[in-house]
C-alpha positions as CSV (number, residue, x, y, z in Angstrom):
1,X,94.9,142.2,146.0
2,X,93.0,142.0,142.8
3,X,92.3,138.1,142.1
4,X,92.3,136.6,138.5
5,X,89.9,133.2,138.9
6,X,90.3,130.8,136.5
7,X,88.3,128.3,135.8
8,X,88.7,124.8,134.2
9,X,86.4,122.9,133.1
10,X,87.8,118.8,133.1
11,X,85.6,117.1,130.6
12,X,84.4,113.9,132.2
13,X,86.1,110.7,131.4
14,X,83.7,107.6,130.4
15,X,83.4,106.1,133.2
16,X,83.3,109.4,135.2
17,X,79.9,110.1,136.8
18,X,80.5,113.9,136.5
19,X,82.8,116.7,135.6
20,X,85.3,117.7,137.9
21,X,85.3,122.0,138.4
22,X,88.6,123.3,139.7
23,X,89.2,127.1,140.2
24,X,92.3,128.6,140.3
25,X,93.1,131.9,141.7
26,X,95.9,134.5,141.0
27,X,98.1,133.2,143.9
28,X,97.9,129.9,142.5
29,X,99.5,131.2,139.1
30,X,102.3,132.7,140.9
31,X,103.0,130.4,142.9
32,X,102.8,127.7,140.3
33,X,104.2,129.5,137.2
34,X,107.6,130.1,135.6
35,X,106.6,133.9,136.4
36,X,109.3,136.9,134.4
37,X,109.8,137.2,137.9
38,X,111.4,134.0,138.0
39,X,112.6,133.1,134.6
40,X,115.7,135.2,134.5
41,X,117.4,134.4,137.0
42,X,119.5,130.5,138.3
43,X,119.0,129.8,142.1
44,X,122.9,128.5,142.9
45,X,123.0,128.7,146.9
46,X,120.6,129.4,149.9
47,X,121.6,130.3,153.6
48,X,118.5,129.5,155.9
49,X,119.0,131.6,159.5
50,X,116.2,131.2,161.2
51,X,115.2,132.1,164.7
52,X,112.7,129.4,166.7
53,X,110.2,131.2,169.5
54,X,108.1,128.5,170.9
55,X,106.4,130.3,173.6
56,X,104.9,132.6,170.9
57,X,105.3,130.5,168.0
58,X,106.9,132.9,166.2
59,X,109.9,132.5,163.7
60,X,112.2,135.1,162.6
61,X,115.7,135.1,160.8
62,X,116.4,135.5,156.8
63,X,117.5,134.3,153.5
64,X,120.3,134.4,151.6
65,X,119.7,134.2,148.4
66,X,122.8,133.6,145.5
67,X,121.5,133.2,141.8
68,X,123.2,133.6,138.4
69,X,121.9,135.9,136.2
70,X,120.6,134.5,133.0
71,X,119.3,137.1,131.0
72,X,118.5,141.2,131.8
73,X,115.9,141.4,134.7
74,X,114.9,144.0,137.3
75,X,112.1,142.5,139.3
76,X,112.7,139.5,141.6
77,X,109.7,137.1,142.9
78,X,110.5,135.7,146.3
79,X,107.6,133.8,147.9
80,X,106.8,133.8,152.0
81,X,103.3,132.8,152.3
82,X,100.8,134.8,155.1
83,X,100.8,135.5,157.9
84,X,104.3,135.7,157.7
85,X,105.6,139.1,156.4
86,X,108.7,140.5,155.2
87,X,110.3,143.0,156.5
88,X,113.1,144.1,154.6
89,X,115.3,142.8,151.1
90,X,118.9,143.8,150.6
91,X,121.6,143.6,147.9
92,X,125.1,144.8,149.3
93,X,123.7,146.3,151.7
94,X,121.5,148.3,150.2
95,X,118.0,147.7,151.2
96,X,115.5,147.8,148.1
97,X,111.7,148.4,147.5
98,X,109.9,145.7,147.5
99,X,105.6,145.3,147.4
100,X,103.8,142.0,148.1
101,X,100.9,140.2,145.9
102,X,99.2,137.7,147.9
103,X,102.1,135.1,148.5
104,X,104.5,136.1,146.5
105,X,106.7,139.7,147.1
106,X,108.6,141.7,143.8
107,X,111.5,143.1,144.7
108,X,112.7,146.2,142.8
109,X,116.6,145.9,142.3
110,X,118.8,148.7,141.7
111,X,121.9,146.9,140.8
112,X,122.1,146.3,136.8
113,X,121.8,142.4,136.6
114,X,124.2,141.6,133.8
115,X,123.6,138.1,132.4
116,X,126.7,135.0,133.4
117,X,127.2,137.7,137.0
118,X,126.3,135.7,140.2
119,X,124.6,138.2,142.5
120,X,122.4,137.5,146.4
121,X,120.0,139.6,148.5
122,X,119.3,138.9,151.2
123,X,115.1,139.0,152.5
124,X,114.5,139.4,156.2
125,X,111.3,137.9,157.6
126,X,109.4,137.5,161.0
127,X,106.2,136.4,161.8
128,X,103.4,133.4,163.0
129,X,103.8,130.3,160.5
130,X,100.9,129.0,159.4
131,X,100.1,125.8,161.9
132,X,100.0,122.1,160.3
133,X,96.2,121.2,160.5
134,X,96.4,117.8,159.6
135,X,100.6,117.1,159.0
136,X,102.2,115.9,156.4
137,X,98.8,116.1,153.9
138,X,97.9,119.9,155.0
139,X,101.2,121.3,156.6
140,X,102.9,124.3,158.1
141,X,104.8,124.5,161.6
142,X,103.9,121.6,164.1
143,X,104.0,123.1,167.7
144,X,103.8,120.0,170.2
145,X,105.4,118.5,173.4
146,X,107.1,115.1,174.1
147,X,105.6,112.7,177.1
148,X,107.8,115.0,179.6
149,X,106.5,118.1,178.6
150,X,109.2,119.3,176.6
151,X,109.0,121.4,173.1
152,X,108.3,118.9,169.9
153,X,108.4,121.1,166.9
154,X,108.9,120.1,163.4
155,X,108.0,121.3,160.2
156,X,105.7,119.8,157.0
157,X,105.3,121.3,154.1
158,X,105.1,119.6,150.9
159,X,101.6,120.5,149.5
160,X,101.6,123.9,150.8
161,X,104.8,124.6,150.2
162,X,108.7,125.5,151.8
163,X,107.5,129.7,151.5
164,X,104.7,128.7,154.6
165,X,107.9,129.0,156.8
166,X,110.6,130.8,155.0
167,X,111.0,132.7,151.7
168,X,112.0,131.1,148.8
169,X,112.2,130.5,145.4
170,X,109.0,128.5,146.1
171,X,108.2,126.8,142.3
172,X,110.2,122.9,141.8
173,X,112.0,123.6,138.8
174,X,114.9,125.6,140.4
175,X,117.1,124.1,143.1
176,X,120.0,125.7,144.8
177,X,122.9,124.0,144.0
178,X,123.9,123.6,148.0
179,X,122.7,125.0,151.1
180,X,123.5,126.3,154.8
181,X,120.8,125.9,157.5
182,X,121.4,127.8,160.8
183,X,118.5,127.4,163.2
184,X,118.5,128.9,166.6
185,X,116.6,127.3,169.5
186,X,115.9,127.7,173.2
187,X,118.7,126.3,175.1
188,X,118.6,122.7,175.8
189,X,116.8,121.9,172.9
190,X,118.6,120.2,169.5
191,X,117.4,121.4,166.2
192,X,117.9,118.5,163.3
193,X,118.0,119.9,159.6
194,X,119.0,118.5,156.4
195,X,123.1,117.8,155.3
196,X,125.9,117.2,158.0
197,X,126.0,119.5,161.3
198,X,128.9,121.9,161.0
199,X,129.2,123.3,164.6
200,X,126.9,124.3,167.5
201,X,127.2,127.8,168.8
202,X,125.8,128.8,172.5
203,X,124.6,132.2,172.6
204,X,124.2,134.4,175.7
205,X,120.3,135.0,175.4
206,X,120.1,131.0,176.5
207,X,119.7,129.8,172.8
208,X,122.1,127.5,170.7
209,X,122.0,127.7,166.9
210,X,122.6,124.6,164.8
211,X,124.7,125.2,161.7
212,X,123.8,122.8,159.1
213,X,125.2,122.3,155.7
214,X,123.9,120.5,152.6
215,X,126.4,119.8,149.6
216,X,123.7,118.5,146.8
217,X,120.8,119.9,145.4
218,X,117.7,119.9,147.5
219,X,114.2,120.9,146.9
220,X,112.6,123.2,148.7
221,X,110.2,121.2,150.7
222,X,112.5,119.0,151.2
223,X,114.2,121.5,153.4
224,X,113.2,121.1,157.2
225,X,113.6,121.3,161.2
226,X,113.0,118.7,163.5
227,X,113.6,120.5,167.3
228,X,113.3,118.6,170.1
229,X,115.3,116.9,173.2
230,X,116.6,114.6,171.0
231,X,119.5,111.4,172.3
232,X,121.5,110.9,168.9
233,X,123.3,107.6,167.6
234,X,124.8,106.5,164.1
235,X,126.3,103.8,162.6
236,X,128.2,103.0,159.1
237,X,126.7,101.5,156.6
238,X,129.3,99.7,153.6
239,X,127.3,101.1,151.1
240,X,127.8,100.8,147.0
241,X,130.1,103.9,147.0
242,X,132.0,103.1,150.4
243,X,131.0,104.1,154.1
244,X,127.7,106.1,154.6
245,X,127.0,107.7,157.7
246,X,123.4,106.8,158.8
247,X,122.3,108.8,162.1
248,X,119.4,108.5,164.5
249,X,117.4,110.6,166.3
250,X,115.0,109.9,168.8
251,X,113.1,111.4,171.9
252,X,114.4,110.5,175.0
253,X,111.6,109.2,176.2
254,X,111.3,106.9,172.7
255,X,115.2,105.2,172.3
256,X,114.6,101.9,173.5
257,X,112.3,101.6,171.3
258,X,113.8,103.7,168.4
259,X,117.1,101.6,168.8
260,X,115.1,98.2,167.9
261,X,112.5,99.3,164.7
262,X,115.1,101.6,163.4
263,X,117.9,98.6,162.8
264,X,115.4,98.5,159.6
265,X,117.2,101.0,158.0
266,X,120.0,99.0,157.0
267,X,117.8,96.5,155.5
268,X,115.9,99.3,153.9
269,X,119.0,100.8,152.2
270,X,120.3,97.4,151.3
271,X,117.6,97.0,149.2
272,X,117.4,100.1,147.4
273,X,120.7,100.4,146.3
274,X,119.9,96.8,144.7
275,X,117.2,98.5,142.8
276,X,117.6,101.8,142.2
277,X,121.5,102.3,142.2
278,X,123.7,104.4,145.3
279,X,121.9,106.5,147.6
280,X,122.3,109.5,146.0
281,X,123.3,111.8,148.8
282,X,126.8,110.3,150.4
283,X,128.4,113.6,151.1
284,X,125.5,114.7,153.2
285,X,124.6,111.0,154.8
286,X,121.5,110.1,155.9
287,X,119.6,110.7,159.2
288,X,116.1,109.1,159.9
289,X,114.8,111.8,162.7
290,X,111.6,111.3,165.0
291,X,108.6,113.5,164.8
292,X,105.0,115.0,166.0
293,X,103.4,113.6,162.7
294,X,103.4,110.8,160.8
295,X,106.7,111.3,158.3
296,X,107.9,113.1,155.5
297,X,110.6,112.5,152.8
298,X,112.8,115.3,153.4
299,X,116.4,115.0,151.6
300,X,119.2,113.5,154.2
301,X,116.8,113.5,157.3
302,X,113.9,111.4,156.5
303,X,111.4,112.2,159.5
304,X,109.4,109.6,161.4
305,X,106.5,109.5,163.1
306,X,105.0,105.6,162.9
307,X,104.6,104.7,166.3
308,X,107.6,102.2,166.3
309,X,105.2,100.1,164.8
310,X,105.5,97.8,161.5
311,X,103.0,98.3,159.0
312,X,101.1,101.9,158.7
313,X,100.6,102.6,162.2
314,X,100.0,98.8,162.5
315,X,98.3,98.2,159.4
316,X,99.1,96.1,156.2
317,X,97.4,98.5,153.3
318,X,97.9,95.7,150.9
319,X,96.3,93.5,153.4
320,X,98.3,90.2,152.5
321,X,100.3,90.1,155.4
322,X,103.0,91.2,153.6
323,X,103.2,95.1,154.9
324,X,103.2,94.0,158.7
325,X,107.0,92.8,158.0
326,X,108.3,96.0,157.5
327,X,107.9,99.7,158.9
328,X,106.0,101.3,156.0
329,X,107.2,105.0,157.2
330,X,111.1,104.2,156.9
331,X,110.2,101.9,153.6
332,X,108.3,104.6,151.9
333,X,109.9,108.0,152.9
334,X,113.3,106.6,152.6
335,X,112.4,105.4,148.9
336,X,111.8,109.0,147.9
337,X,115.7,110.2,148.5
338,X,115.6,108.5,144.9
339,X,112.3,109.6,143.3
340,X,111.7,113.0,144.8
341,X,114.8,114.2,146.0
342,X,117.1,113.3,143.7
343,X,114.5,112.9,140.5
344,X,112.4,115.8,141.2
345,X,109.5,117.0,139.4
346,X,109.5,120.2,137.6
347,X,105.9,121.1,137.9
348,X,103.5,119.4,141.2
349,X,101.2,118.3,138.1
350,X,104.2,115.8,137.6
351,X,103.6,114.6,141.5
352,X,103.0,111.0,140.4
353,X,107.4,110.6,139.1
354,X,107.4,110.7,143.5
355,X,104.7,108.6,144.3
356,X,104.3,106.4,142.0
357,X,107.9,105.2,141.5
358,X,108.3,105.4,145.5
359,X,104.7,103.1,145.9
360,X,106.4,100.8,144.1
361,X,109.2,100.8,145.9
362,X,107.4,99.0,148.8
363,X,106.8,96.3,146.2
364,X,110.3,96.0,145.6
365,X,111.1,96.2,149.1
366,X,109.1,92.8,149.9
367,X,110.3,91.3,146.9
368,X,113.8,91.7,147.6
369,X,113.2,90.1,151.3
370,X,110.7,87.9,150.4
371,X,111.0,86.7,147.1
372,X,109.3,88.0,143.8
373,X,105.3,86.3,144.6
374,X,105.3,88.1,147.8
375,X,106.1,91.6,146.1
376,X,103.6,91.1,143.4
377,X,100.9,90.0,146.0
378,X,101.7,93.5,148.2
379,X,101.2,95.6,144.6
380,X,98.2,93.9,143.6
381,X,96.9,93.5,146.8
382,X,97.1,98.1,147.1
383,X,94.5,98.0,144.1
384,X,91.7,98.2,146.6
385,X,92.9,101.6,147.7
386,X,92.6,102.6,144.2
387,X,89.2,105.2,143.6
388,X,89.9,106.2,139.5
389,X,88.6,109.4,141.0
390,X,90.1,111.3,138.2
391,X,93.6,111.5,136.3
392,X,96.9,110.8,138.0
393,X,98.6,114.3,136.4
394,X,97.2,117.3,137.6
395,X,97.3,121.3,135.9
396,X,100.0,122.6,134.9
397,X,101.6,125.9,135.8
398,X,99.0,126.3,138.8
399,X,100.6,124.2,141.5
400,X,98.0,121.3,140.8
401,X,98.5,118.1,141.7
402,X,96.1,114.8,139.8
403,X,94.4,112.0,142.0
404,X,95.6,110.3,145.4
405,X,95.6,107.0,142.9
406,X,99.4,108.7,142.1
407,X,99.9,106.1,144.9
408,X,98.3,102.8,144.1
409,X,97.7,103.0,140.8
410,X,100.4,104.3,139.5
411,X,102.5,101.0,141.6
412,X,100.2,98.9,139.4
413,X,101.1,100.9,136.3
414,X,105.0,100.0,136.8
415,X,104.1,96.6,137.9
416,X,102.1,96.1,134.7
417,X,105.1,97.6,132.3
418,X,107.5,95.7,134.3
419,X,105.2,92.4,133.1
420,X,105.7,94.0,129.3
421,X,109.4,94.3,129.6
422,X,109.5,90.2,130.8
423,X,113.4,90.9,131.8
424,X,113.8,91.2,135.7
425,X,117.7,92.3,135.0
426,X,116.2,95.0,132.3
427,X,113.8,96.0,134.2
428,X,116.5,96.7,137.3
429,X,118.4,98.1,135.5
430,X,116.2,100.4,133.8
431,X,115.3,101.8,137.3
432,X,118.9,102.3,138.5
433,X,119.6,103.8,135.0
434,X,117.1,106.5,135.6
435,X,118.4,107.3,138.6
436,X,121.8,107.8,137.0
437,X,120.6,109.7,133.9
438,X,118.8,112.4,136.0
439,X,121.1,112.3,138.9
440,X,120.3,115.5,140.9
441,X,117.4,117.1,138.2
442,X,114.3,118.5,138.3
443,X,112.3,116.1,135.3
444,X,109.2,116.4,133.4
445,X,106.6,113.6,132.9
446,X,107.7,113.3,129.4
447,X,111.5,113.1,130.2
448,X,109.9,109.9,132.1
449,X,108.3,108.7,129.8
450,X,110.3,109.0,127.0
451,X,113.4,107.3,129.0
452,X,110.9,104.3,130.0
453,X,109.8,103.7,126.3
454,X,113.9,104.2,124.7
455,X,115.1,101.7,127.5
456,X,112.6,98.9,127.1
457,X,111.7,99.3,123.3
458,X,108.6,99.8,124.0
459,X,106.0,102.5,122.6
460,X,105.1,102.7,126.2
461,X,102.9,106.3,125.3
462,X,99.2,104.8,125.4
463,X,99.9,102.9,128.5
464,X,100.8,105.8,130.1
465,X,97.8,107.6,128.4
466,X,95.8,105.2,129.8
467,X,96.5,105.0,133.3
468,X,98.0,108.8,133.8
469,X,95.5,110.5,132.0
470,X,92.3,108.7,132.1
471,X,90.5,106.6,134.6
472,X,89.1,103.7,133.0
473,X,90.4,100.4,133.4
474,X,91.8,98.5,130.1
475,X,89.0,95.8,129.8
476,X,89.5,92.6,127.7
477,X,86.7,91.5,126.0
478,X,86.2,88.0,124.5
479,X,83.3,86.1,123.3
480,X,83.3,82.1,122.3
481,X,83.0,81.9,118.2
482,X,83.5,78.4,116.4
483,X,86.2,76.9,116.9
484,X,87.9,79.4,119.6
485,X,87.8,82.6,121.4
486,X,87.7,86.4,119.8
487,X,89.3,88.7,122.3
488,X,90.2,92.8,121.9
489,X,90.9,95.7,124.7
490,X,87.5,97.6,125.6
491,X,86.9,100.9,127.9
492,X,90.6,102.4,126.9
493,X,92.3,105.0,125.1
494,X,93.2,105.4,121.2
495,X,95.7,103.1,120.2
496,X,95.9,100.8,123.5
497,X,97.5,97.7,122.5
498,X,98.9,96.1,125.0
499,X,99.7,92.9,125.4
500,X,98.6,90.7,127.8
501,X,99.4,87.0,129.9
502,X,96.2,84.8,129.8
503,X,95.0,81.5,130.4
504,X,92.5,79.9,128.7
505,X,89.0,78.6,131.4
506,X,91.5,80.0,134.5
507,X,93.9,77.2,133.5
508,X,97.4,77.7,132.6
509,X,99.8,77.9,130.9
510,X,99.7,81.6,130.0
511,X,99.3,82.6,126.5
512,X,100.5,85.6,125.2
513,X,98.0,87.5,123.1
514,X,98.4,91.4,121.8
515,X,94.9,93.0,122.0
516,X,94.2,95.9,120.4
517,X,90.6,97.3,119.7
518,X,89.5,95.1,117.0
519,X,88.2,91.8,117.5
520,X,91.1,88.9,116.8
521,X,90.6,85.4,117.1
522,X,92.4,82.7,119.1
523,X,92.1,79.0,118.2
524,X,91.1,77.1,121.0
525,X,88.4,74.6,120.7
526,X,86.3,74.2,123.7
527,X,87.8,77.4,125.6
528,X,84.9,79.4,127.2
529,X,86.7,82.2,128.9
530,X,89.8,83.9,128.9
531,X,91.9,85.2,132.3
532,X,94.3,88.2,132.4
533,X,97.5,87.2,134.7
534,X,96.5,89.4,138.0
535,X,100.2,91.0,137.4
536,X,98.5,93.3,134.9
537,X,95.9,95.9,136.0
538,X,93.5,95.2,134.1
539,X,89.8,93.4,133.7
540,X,88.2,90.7,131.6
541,X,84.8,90.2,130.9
542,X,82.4,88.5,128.5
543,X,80.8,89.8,125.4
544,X,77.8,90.3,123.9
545,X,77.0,86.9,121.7
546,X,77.4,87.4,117.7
């Protein structure tokens, strides 16, 4: 495979101690492009069949693949990523020549593809899946066993992508429309996929397959199976739009102690609906599913992995007490069925509309339980996890994704415009709006942040230059001058004027004062210092003398 290396070059930011060098390769542009390959055609419907070999860790099975033809188009990318091959593509039962580049296969189509027809091949696959190294962060299949010695398999793939297990449509921008999931696993085993479970069929080479079916959009990593000996319970919940169907499962082995930590469910969903409007997959319920690893958000059965523990495997990561009151796992993944699987991202350079929105969501969480000091002590408490390693959106078009600080800083970001907004019913609402307006889309960052600045009346653009494209902390600077203090925003971008909460000698009351990079003066006789309210992510320091 000939290779095309690009190489970028980020220009270091101020307070960077170096430039950062990322090289791309040619894989990395298909897989992260809007390839021709790609462009012409509308992914409407996938069905998943997929056959599960544990004793040789081997899957095989196909995909159906139904799409709407947008404009003329002979050449079809599908994506399986190595060592898994495929083996054969056909359209009507034709089978069709296909060659393979790296991850990605082009698959010559006979048929004349007239734009407005709907059309499907079908791609036949077979192979060893890539093995998770370190699940969820570096992914693939996870091959374990539970306490009894029984098969523990699950799948992780969010980084590397749904085509490490099955071939897809593997770029974020296009989602199917619905989707049928039929996995087939050694008898006495229970596959657990995404949607509702249509029917179970026993075969008579001792297998069962699992027929699953998902009615809303999904993306493709959010696609996954959880296959173990699994004990099942569920409950109703009386949710905003009527009765949801929440299920559970757990290893035998585990429900005892499943039963008691996963009662926070309820309590989780009560919450978010508060905040963020109806969950937004009803028809297909929700299922919180135990796992090898640690957890993943994947749409309708949320995986979990936390030990039956509160916290992060025990630990608070704000460390003010406040994240040992809740299980961080079924907090945090359960926060992305609204920012990730049903507000998307169109490119991974985007990655932070997920994290960010669903960090925060932790804050909101404890505030909702524990009033609105706790949840800002949680959020402010995260900003020691935060590096300012290098910008929170990544490159585009090359499957990129920015810093980890996605995460904590970009909770502080949304804590800090929720303190510009100064409306706790605006600021609610605004949240569960967004969820309404892109209900079930695939979003840009500028969709975002063009939504955020029309719905507070805010030119919100250089705070989110500032902490989504740069690494430097807003610093205000005063300096005592007769008669009062001179203040103005330091170590920022062009045009950063926020305002800002302060006290005067870490005394209150605030003050409200609207920095921008020019000195301004603030009568106050005797003042020697001013404070930023900690609710803003930012610093303060003292200037140079006139």
């Amino acid at each position: 495979m000939s290779r095309l290396k690009l190489i970028l070059l980020f220009i270091a930011l101020p307070l960077l101690a170096s430039a950062q060098t990322y090289e791309f390769t040619h894989d990395d542009t298909l897989r992260g492009s809007i390839t021709p390959e790609r462009a012409w055609w509308d992914l409407t419907f996938y069905h998943l069949k997929v056959r599960v070999q544990p004793t040789d860790s081997t899957l095989s099975g196909s995909t159906t693949i139904r799409y709407r033809v947008l404009k003329a188009g002979q050449s079809m990318q599908v994506d399986l990523q190595r060592p898994l091959r495929v083996v054969k593509v056909e359209q009507d039962g034709e089978s069709l020549k296909f060659r393979q580049d790296g991850n990605a296969y082009f698959v010559s189509l006979t048929k004349l593809q007239q734009p407005g027809q709907t059309e499907s091949v079908t791609v036949y696959y077979a192979g060893k899946p890539r093995v998770a190294k370190r699940p969820p962060w570096d992914g693939g299949m996870v091959w374990s066993r539970d306490k009894s010695g029984n098969w523990f398999i699950a799948t992780a793939c969010q980084g590397l992508g749904a085509s490490a297990w099955w071939p897809c449509k593997d770029h974020m921008y296009d989602e199917p429309d619905s989707m049928a999931i039929s996995v087939t696993v050694p008898e006495g085993l229970t596959d657990v996929s995404n949607g509702r479970l249509r029917k179970v069929t026993t075969n008579t080479d001792h297998t069962q397959t699992f027929d699953w079916y998902v009615t809303n959009p999904i993306n493709n990593y959010g696609v996954n199976l959880n296959i173990g000996k699994y004990e099942h319970w569920g409950e109703q919940y009386a949710g905003e739009k009527g009765p949801l169907s929440i299920d559970f499962y757990a290893l035998r082995d585990d429900v005892d102690s499943a039963r008691r930590q996963f009662k926070q469910v309820e309590k989780m969903m009560k919450a978010f609906e508060y905040w963020f409007g109806p969950y937004p997959f009803y028809e297909d319920g929700y299922k919180l599913v135990q796992t090898p690893y640690l957890g993943m958000e994947h749409q309708s059965s949320v995986t979990y992995g936390n030990k039956f523990r509160n916290g992060y495997l025990g630990r608070d990561l704000s460390k003010t007490g406040w994240g040992l009151l809740w299980d961080f796992i079924i907090v945090h993944e359960s926060g992305h069925e609204w920012f990730a699987n049903n507000i998307t991202y169109k490119d991974v350079a985007d990655m932070w509309i997920h994290e960010s929105f669903t960090n925060y969501s932790e804050n909101l969480f404890t505030e909702y339980y524990y009033g609105k000091d706790a949840g800002a002590q949680y959020v402010i408490g995260c900003r020691d996890n935060i590096r300012n390693d290098r910008p929170i959106i990544g490159t585009y078009n090359v499957n990129h994704s920015g810093s980890g600080d996605m995460y904590y800083k970009g909770g502080n970001m949304l804590h800090t415009i929720r303190q510009l907004v100064n409306d706790d019913d605006k600021w609610r609402q605004l949240l569960r709006g967004m969820n309404k307006t892109f209900y079930h889309q695939t979003v840009t960052t500028k969709q975002i942040e063009d939504f955020m600045s029309q719905q507070t009346g805010i030119n919100l653009k250089p705070v989110f230059d500032q902490y989504l494209r740069d690494t430097r902390i807003p610093v205000l600077e005063y300096r005592p001058v007769a008669g009062g203090l001179q203040y103005r925003w330091t170590n920022c971008v062009a045009g950063f004027a926020m305002p800002v909460r302060v006290c005067l000698d870490e005394a209150g009351p605030y003050k409200q004062l609207t920095p921008t990079a020019q000195w301004k003066t603030l009568p106050a006789k005797g003042a020697t210092t001013l404070t930023p309210d900690a609710n803003y992510y930012v610093l303060s320091k003292l200037a140079n003398s006139l």
